[in-house]
N, C-alpha and C positions, 0 to 999 in steps of 0.2 A: 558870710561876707563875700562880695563878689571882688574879684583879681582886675582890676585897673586893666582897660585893652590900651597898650602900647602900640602906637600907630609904626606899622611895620615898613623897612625898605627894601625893594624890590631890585636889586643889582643889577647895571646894565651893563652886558661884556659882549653884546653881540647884537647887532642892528634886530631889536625886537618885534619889527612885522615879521620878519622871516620863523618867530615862532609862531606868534600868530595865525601865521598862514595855516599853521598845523594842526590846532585847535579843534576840535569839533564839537559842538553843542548837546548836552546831554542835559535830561530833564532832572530837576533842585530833588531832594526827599526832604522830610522832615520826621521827627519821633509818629506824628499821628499818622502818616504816609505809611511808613517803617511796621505798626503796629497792625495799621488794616492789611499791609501783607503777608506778615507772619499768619494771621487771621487765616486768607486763604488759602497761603500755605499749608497752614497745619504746621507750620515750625520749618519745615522742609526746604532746600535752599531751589532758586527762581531757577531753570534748566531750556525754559521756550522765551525766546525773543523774534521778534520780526527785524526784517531785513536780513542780511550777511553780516552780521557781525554781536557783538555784546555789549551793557555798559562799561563792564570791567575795561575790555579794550578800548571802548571809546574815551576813557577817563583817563587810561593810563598811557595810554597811545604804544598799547605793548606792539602791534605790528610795526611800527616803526625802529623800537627797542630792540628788539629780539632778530631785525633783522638784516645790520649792519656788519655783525661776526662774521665778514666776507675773507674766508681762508684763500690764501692766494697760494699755496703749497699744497705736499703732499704729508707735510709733517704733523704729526700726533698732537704736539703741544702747541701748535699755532691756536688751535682754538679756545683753550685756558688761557694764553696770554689774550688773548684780545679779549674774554666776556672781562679779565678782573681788569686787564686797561680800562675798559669800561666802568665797572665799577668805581677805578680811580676816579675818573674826569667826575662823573655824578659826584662823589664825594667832597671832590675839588670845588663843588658848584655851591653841593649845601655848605661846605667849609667856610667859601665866602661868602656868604649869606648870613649868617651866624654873627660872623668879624664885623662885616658892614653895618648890619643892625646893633650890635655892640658899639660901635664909634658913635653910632648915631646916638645912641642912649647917654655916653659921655660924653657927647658935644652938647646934651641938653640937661648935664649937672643931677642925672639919673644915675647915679654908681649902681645902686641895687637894679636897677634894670639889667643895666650892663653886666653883673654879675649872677645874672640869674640863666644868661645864656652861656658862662661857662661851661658847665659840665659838661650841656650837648658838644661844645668845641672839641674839648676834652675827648672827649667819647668817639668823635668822629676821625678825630688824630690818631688817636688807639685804633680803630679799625684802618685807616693807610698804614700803618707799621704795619699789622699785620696781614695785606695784601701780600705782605712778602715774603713770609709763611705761605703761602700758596704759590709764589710766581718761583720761588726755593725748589720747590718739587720739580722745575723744567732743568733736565740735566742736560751739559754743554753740546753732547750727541744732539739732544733735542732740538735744543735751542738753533743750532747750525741749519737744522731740517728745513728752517723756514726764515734764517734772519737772513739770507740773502736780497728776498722779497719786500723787507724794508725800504731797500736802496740809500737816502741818506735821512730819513725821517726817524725821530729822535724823542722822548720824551719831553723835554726841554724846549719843543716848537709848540706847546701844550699853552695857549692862551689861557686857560682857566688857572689851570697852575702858576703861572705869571702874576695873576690878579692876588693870588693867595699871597704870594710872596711880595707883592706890595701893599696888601691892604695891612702885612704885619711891617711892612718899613723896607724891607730890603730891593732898595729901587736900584735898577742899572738899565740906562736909555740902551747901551747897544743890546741886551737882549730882548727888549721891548719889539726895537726895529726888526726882530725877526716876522713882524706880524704888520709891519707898515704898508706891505703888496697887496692886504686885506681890506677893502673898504669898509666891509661890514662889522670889523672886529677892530682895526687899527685905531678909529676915535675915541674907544671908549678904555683901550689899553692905551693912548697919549694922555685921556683924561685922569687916571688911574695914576699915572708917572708922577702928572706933575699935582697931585692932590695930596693933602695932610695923610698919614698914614695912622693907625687907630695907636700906634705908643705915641705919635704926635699930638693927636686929641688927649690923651691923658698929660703929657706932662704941657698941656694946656690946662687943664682941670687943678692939675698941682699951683699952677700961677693962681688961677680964680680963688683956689684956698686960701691962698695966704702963702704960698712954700715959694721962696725966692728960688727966680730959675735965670737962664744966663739967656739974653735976648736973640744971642742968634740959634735956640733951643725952639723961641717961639715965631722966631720970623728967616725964613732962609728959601731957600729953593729947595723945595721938595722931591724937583725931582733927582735932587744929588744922592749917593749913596748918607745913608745915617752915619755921623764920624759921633763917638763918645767924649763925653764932656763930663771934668770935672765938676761944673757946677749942678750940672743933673745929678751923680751919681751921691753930691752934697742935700741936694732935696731930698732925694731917695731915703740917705742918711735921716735926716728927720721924721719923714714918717715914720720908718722904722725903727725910730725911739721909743712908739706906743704900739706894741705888738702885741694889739688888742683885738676881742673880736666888734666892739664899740668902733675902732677904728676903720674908718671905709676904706682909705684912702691903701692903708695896709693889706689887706684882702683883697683889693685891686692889684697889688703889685705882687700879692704870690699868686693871685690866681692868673696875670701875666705870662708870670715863674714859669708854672704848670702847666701851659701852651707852647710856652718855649722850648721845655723839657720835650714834652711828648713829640714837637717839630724834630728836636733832636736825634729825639729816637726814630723815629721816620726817616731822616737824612742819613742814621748809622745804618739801619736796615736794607737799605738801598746798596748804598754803598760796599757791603758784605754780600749782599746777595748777588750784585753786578759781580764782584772778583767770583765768585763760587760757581757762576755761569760761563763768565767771558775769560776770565783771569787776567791780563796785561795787555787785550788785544785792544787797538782804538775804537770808538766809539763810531755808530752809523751816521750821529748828525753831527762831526767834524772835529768833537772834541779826543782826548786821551782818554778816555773812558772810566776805568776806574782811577786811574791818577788826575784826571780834572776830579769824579766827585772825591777823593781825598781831600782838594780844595777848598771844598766846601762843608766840608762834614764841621769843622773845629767854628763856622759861622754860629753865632747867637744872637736872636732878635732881642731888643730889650738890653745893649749891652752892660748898662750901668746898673739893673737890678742884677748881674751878677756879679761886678767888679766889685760893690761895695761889700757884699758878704764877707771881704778880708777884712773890713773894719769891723765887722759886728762884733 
């Protein structure tokens, strides 16, 4: 049986010619393409291309990739911070890509769609936690070698990461506006602000069902920070009357759950791993540094599927 093609959304956080621009054409394969070269191979992998360059490179556009890691110090650990920075931002991309086509799937009354791209979310959350497990190894001598070079730039000035933390609800216009000098990035992070956020699409989903939800749950300004509501964390209650695997609507709100956790954990990681670096000293892009993200660590996306657990 063939798997239904779910028509896929393509997330826009950055004036899209400017990728384009980048692009480069390389020629389609197919199985029987694939199979007359093994042929002449002899199994053996391709080693002669014409021109200066490869398809690998031209597909992946690794000379682009590989060639941003511009050390501006003389310190050892500059260069591990900046490849898994990298790393972050990429993950940050496919992270909301994932969420987005997720909403999409709940705004069109697809739960198992939508829950079929859990895991990768999942999975993708689990590797940012453990980014920090690697950035952990930069010891405070280290770290000093080269944060001068900084200047006042900041994790947090990270437009991809902004997008993540609004496609899961947690909107705030003043840090949005850190990116309003940008032409090419600021319409699509104002459009982001004031847009439904994917717990918004669900407990829209929860009305469609039948689950009484309280009106200013389904109609408000978006781009205000999410406040928790009795009467949502009362739907919640409901579904989780039938904590069934029959029940969509239930398996929708832990596998939520288990986004939110794993954010968590990501947040706490940070968090531990900034004091074990920096320890109390303030932050490059303005804030307190580990006492802002203290801040932030106790935040939960989705607040009502955890408040109600005291009733379960």
């Amino acid at each position: 049986m063939t798997t239904p093609l779910r028509k896929r959304i393509l997330p826009e956080v950055r004036n899209p010619a400017l990728e384009l621009s980048l692009v480069k054409p390389i020629a389609r394969g197919d199985n029987a393409q694939r199979a007359s070269t093994v042929q002449q191979t002899e199994g053996e992998p391709l080693l002669r291309f014409e021109g200066a360059s490869n398809p690998y490179l031209e597909h992946q556009r690794n000379d682009l990739l590989l060639s941003i890691q511009h050390m501006r110090s003389e310190g050892h650990d500059e260069m591990v911070f900046l490849c898994i920075t990298h790393c972050k931002e990429l993950t940050f991309k496919a992270l909301h890509y994932e969420l987005l086509n997720m909403q999409a799937r709940i705004q069109a009354d697809d739960v198992a769609g939508a829950l079929q791209l859990v895991p990768r979310a999942h999975a993708l959350l689990e590797f940012l936690g453990k980014t920090w497990d690697v950035l952990s190894t930069i010891t405070p001598h280290g770290f000093n070698q080269f944060r001068n070079t900084l200047g006042i730039a900041s994790g947090q000035q990270s437009y991809m990461y902004r997008h993540v933390e609004f496609i899961l609800g947690n909107k705030s216009e003043r840090l949005a506006r850190a990116h309003e000098n940008n032409p090419d990035v600021w319409p699509y992070m104002e459009r982001a602000l004031h847009a439904p956020s994917l717990y918004d699409a669900v407990l829209a989903l929860l009305h469609r069902r039948g689950i009484a939800m309280p009106p200013e749950a389904l109609e408000r300004d978006w781009s205000e920070p999410y406040v928790a509501r009795p009467g949502v964390e009362a739907a919640w209650l409901q579904v989780y009357a039938d904590p069934t695997p029959e029940n969509d609507l239930y398996l929708l709100g832990e596998a939520l759950t288990d986004l939110a956790d794993a954010f968590s954990q990501y947040r706490w990681r940070h968090f531990v791993s900034v004091e074990r670096i920096l320890g109390f000293k303030a932050g490059t892009g303005g804030s307190a540094g580990v006492g802002w993200l203290r801040s932030v660590v106790d935040h939960r996306f989705f607040p009502e599927l955890w408040s109600m657990r005291t009733q379960l």
